[in-house]
C-alpha positions as CSV (number, residue, x, y, z in Angstrom):
1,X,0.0,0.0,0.0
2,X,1.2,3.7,-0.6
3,X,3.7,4.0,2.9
4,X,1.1,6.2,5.2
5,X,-1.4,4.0,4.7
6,X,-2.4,0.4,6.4
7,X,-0.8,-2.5,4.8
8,X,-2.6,-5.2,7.1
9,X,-1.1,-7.6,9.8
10,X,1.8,-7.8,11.5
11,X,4.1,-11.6,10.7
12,X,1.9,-13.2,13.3
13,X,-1.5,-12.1,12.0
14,X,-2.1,-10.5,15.3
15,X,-1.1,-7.0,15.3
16,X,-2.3,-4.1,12.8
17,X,1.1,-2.0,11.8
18,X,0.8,1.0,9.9
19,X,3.2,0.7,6.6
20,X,6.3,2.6,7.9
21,X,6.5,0.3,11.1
22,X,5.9,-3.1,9.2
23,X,9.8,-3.4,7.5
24,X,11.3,-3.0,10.9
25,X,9.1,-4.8,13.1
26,X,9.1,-7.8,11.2
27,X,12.8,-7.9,10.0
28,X,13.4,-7.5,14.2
29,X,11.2,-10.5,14.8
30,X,13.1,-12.3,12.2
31,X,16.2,-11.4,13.2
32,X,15.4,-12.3,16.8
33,X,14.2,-15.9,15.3
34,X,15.6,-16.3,11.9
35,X,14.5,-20.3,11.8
36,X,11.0,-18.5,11.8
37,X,9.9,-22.1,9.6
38,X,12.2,-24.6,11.1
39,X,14.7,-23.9,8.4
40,X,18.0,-21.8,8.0
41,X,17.9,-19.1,6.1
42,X,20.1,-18.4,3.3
43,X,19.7,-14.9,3.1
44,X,19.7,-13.8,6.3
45,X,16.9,-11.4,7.8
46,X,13.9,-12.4,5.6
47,X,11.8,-15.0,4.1
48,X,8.4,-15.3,1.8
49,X,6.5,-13.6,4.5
50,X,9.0,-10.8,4.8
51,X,7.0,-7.2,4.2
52,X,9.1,-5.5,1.1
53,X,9.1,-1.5,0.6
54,X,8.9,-0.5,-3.3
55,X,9.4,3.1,-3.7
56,X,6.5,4.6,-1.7
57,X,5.0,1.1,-1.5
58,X,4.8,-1.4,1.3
59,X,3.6,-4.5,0.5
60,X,2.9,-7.1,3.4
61,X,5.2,-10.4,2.0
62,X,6.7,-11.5,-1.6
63,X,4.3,-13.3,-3.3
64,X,1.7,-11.4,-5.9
65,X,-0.3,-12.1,-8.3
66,X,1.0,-11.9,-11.9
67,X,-1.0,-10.3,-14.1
68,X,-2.9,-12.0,-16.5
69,X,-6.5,-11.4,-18.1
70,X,-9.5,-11.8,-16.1
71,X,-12.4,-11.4,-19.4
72,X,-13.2,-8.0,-17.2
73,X,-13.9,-6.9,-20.5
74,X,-15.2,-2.9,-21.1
75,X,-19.1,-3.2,-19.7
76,X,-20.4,-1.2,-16.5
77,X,-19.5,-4.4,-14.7
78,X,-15.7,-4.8,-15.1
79,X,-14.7,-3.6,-11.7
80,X,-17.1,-6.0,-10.1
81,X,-15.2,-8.6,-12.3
82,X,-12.0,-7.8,-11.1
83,X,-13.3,-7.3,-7.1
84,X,-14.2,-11.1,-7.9
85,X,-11.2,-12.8,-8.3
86,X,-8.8,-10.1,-6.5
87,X,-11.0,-9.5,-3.2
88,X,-10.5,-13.7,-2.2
89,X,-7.2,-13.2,-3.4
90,X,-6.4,-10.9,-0.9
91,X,-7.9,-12.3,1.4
92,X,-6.1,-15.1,1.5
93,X,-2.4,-13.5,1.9
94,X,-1.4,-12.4,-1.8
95,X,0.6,-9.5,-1.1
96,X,0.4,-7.7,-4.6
97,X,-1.9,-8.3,-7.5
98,X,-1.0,-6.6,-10.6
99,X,-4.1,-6.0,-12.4
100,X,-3.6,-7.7,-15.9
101,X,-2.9,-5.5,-19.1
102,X,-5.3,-2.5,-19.6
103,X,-5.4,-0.4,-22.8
104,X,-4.8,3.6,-22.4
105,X,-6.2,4.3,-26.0
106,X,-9.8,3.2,-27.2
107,X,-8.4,1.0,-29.7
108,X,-5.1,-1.0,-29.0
109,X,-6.5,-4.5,-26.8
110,X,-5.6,-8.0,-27.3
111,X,-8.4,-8.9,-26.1
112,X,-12.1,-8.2,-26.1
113,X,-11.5,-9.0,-22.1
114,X,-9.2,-6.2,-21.4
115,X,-10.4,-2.7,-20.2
116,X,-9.8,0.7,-21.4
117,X,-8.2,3.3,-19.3
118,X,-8.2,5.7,-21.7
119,X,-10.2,8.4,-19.7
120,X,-10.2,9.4,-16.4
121,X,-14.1,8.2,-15.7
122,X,-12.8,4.7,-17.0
123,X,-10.0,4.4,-14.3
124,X,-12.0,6.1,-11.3
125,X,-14.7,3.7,-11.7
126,X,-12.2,1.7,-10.8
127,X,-11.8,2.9,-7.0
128,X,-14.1,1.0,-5.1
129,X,-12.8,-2.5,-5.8
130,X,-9.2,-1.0,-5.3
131,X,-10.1,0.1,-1.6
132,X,-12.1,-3.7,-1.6
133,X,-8.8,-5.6,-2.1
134,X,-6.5,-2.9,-0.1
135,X,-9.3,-4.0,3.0
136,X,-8.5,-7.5,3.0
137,X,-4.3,-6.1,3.2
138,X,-3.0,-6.5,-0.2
139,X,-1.8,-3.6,-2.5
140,X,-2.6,-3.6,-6.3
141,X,-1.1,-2.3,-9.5
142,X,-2.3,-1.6,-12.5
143,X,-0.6,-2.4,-15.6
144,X,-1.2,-0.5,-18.6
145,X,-0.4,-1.4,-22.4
146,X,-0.9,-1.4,-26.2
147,X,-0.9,-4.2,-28.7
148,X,0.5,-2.8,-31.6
149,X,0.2,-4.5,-34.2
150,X,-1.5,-7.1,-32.4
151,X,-3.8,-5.2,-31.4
152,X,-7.4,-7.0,-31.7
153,X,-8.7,-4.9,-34.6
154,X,-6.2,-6.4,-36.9
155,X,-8.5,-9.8,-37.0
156,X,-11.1,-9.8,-33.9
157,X,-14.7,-9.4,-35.5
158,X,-16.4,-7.6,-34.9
159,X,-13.6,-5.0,-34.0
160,X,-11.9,-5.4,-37.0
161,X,-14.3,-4.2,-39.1
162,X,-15.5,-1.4,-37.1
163,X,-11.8,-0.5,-36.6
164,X,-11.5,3.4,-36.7
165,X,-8.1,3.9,-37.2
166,X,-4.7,2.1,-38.3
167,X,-2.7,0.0,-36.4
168,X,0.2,1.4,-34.3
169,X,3.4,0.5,-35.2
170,X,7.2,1.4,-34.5
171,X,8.4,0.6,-37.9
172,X,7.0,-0.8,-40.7
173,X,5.9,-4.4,-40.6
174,X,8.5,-6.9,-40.6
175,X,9.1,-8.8,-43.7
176,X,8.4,-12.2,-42.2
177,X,5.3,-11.5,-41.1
178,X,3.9,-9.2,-44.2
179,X,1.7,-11.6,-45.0
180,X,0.0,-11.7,-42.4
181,X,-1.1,-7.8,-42.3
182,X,-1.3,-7.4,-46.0
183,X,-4.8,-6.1,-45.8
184,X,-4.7,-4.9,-42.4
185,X,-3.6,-0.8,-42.1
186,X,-0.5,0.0,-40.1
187,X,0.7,3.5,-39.3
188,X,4.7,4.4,-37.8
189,X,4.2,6.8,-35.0
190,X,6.1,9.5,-36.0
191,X,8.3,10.7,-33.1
192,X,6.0,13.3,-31.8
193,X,3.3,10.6,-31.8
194,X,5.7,8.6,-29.6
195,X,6.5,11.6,-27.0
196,X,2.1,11.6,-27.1
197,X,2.1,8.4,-25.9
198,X,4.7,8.8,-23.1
199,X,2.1,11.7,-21.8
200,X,-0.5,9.5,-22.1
201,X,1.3,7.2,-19.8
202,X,1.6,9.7,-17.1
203,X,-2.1,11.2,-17.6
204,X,-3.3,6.8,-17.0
205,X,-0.8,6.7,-13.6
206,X,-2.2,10.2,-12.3
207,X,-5.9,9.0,-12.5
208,X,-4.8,5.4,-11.2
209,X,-3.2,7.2,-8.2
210,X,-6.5,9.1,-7.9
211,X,-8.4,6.0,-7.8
212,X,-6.3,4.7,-5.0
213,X,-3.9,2.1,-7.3
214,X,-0.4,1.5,-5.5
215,X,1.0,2.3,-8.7
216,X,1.4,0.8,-12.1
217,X,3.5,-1.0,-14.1
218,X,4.2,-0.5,-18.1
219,X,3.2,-3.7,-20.1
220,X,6.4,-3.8,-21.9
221,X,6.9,-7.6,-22.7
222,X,4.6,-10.3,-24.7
223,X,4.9,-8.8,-27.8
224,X,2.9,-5.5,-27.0
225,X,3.8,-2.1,-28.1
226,X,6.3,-1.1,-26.1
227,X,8.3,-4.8,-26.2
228,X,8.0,-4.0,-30.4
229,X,9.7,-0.7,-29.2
230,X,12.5,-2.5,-27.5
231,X,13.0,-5.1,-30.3
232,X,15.2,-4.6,-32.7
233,X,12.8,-7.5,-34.7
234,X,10.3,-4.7,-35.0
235,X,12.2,-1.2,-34.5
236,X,14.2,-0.1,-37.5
237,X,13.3,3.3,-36.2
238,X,16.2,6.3,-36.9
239,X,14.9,9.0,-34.6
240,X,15.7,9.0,-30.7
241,X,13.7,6.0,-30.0
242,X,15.7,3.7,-32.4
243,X,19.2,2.0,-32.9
244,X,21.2,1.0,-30.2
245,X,19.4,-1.1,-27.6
246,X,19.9,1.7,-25.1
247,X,18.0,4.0,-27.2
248,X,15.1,1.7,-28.2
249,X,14.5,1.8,-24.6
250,X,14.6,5.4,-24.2
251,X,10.6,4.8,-24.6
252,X,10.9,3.8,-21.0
253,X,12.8,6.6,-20.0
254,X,10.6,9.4,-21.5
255,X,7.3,7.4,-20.1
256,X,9.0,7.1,-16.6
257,X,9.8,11.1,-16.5
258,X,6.0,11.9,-17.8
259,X,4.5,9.6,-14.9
260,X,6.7,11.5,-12.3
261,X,5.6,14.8,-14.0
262,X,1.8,14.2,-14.1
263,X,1.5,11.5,-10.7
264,X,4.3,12.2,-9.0
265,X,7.7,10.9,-8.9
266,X,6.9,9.0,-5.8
267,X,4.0,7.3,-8.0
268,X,5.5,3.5,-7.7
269,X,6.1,2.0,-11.3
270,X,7.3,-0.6,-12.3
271,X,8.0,-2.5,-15.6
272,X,8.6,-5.6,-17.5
273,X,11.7,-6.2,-19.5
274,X,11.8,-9.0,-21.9
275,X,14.8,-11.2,-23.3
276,X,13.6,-12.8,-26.4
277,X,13.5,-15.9,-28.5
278,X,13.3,-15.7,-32.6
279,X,13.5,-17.4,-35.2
280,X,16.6,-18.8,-37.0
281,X,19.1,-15.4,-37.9
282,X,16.2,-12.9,-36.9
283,X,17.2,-10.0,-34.9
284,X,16.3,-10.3,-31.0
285,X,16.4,-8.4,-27.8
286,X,19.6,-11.5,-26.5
287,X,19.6,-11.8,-23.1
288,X,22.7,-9.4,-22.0
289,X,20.8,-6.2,-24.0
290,X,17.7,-7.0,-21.4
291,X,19.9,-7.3,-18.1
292,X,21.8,-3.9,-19.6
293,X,17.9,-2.6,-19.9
294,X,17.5,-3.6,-16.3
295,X,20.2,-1.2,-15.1
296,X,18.9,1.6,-16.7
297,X,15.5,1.4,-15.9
298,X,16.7,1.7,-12.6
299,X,18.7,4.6,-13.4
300,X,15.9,5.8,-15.3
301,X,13.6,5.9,-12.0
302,X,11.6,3.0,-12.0
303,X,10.7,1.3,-8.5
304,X,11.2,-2.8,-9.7
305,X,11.9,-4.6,-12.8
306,X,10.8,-8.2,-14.1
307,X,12.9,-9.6,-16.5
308,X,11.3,-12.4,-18.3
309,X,11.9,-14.6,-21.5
310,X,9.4,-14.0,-24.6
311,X,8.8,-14.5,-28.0
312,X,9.4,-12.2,-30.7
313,X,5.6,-13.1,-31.4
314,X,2.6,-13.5,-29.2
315,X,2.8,-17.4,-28.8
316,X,2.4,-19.8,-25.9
317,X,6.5,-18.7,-24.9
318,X,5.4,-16.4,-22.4
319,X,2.7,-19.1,-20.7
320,X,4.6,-22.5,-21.6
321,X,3.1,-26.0,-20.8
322,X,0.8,-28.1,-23.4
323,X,-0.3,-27.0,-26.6
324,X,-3.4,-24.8,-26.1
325,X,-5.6,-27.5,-27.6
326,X,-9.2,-26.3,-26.0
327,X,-9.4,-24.2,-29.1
328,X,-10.9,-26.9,-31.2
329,X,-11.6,-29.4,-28.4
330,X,-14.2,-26.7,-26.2
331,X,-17.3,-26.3,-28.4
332,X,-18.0,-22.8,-27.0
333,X,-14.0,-22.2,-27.5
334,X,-14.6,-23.1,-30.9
335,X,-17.4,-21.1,-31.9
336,X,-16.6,-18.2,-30.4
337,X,-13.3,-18.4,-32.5
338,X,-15.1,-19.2,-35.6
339,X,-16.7,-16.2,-34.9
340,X,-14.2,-13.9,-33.7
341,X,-12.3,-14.9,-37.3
342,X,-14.6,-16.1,-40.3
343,X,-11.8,-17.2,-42.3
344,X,-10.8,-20.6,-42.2
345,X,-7.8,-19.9,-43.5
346,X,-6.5,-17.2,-41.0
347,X,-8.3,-19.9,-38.1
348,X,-6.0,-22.7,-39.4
349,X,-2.9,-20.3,-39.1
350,X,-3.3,-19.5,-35.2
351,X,-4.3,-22.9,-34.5
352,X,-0.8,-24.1,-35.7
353,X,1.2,-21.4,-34.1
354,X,-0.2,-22.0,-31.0
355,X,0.6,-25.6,-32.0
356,X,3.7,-24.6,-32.8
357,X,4.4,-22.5,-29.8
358,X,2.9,-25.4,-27.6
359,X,5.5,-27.8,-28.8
360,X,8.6,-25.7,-29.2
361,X,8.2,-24.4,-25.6
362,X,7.2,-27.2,-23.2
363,X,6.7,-26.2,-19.2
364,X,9.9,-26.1,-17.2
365,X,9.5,-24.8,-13.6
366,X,11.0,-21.5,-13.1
367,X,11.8,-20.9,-16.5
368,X,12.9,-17.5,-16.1
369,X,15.2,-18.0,-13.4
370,X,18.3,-17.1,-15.1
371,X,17.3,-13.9,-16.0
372,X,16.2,-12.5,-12.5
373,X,18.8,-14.0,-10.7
374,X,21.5,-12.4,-13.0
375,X,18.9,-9.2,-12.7
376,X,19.3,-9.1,-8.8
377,X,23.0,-9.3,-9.3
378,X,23.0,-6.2,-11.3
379,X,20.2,-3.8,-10.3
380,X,19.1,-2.5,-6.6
381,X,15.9,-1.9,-7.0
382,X,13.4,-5.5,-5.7
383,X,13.2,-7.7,-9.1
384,X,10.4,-9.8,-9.3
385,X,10.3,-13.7,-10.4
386,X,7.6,-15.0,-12.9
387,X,7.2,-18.0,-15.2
388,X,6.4,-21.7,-14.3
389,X,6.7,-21.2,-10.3
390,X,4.4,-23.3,-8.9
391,X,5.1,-24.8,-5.5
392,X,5.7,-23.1,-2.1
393,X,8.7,-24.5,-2.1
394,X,10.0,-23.1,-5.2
395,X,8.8,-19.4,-3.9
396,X,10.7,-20.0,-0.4
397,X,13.8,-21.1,-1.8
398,X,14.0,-18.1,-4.4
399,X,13.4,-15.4,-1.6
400,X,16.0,-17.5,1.1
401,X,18.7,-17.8,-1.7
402,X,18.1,-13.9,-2.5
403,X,17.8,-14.3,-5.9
404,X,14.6,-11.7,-6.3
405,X,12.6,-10.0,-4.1
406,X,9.0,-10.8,-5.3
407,X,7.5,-14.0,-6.2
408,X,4.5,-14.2,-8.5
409,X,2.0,-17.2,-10.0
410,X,-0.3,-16.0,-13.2
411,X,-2.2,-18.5,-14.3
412,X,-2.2,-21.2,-11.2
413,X,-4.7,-18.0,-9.8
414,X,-7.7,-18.9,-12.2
415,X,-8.0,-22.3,-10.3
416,X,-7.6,-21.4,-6.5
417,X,-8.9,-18.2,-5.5
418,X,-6.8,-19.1,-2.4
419,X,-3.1,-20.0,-4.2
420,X,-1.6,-17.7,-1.6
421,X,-3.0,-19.1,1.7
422,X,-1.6,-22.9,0.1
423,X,1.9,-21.1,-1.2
424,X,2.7,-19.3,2.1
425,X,1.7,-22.9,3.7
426,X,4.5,-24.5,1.7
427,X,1.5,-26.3,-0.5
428,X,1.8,-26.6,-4.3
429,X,-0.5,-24.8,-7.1
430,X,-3.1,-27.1,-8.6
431,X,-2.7,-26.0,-12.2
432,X,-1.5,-28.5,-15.0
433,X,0.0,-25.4,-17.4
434,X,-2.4,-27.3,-20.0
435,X,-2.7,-23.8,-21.4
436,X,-6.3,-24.4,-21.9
437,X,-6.8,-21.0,-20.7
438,X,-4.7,-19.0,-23.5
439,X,-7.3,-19.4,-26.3
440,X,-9.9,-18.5,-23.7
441,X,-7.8,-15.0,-23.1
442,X,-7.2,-14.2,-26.4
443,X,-11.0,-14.4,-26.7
444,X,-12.5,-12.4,-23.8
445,X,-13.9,-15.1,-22.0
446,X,-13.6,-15.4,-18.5
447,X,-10.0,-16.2,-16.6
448,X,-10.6,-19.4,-14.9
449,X,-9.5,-23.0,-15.6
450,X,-10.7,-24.6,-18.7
451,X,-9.2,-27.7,-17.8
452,X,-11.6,-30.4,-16.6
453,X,-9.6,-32.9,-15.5
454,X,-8.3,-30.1,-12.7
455,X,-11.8,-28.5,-11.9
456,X,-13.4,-32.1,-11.3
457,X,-10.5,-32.1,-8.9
């Protein structure tokens, strides 16, 4: 929670601390018994139920909720939506929950489930499930994003054709994928257009800190805008926001000094910084140019950093496990897709890239563990851990060893309102990372588990 406010309990669950007093009070108690769980620790002074301070932020341990889609969607009901699945969440011990990916234009989703932020009355209606889930003792971010080109209206019916403008793009289109947008209009922000969209930024985290958000964090990874930004796959740009991968992240810089301008430079953010895969002799953001992206975020300002590994395109990388194979197997799945995109044609392309994707990247627990623990090396700020943690035992160990600060589970969420009650309990997340879920996201439907063999469990 923002430092003068309440943050909740106290490490014993007993004793109401007001934000400044919870860092000291519980490292003492630690310190005074560091085998707080029967176990040493090896980094001495805290452990998974250790409060954490990020920038003006206090939250009460170090496990949140990643964000991922909850099929919100636009209606007068979204916030009710969200108070749903965050307010339990909370309640059960989640420290953070990062509200997933909302749009700050009118066009720009990935999905019909996201929500625009694009005007203040969108984001203060917001407010009352904010204060619901900082009741129960959690804080919560908002994260806020573009697609880019894979922004919805480039295929999503009826969106597509309703579209009222081009896509956004860095640079034109990337040869290998041409095809793909041939009939689909794409527009280069010019570099004003870019310096618009930084103030857009700061005019989204000045109404989210008016509708009592902790702070926000930039959707820079997955594929979305800004990771097209960062990558030199999709920026060929010449101006200031192109070349060198330190200036194809100056995005991030001129965003962070617009949301201290407009919210306050105390306003927490915090941001995502991708590493990615590509194919065969295509130009990627390698992993070194995303640790040296780390350190300058945190020159740049920002309060905490989550590297993680992606793909160059929005495939099952970022959520790896089984190929996403509800899409033809779930009959409303189906038809909502055969809806969403009359052509067969286009229907048979996604269906093998998430094939594709399915295959090529397989679950491996803690995928991204090389990344953040070479992160925490390099940066001071807290670096949060994401992708494939699913055990209590996984989340302790990265905490004791110091190798980040914040542990998060996405998707395991969608199944068990009450994840964090079983992870701080040393349990183990019931999710199978069948990706049954992902065509369900892309299409706006709701974010639970579309696996049956888990919800008959």
């Amino acid at each position: 929670m923002v430092e003068d406010g309440l943050v909740g309990l106290g490490l014993d669950g007993t004793e109401p601390l007001h934000a400044p007093q919870v860092v000291d009070a519980v490292h003492a108690r630690i310190q005074a018994h560091p085998d707080v769980r029967g176990r040493p620790l090896a980094f001495p002074g805290v452990s998974l139920e250790s409060p954490l301070r990020i920038g003006s932020m206090t939250v009460r341990n170090r496990l949140y909720r990643a964000p991922v889609l909850e099929g919100a969607g636009d209606g007068p009901d979204a916030a009710e939506r969200y108070a749903k699945a965050f307010v339990p969440n909370a309640r059960h011990g989640v420290g953070l929950v990062i509200q997933g990916s909302a749009c700050l234009y009118e066009e720009g989703r990935t999905s019909p489930g996201m929500t625009l932020v694009h005007t203040r009355e969108r984001v203060l209606a917001m407010a009352d499930m904010v204060a619901a889930v900082q009741r129960e003792g959690a804080a919560i971010v908002l994260q806020v994003g573009h697609g880019g080109l894979y922004s919805m209206e480039a295929w999503h019916e009826p969106y597509a054709s309703r579209r009222k403008g081009p896509l956004l793009a860095p640079s034109p289109v990337p040869w290998l994928i041409k095809p793909v947008f041939a009939r689909v209009p794409v527009h280069v922000m010019t570099t004003d257009e870019v310096h618009a969209l930084a103030r857009r930024y700061g005019e989204v985290a000045s109404w989210a800190r008016e509708a009592g958000y902790d702070g926000i964090q930039l959707g820079s990874a997955n594929a979305k805008l800004l990771d097209q930004f960062l990558s030199p796959f999709y920026n060929r740009r010449t101006d200031e926001f192109g070349g060198s991968p330190e200036r194809r992240a100056t995005i991030l810089r001129v965003i962070r000094e617009s949301i201290a301008e407009r919210a306050g430079a105390d306003y927490p953010t915090l941001v995502k910084v991708p590493a990615e895969q590509a194919p065969p002799f295509a130009p990627h953001v390698a992993a070194d140019e995303a640790l040296r992206t780390c350190e300058l975020v945190e020159e740049w300002g920002f309060d905490a950093v989550t590297p993680v590994e992606v793909s160059v395109f929005p495939d099952t990388t970022l959520s790896r496990g089984d190929v996403p194979s509800s899409i033809w197997e779930n009959a409303s799945m189906r038809a909502r897709f055969e809806q969403a995109s009359p052509s067969k044609a286009r229907r048979r392309a996604m269906m093998a890239a998430m094939w594709i994707g399915g295959k090529r990247s397989p679950f491996t627990p803690v995928w991204n563990r090389s990344l953040f623990v070479e992160a925490k090396r390099r940066v001071s700020i807290p670096v949060f851990a994401v992708g494939g943690i699913r055990t209590g035992a996984e989340a302790r160990q990265i905490i004791d060893r110091g190798e980040a600060d914040m542990v998060g589970f996405g998707r395991p969420f969608y199944v068990q309102d009450d994840l964090a009650a079983h992870v701080l309990a040393d349990g183990h997340a019931r999710c199978r990372n069948s990706n049954k879920c992902v065509p369900a996201q892309m299409l706006g439907m709701k974010g639970v588990c579309y696996n049956p063999e888990v919800t008959r469990g």
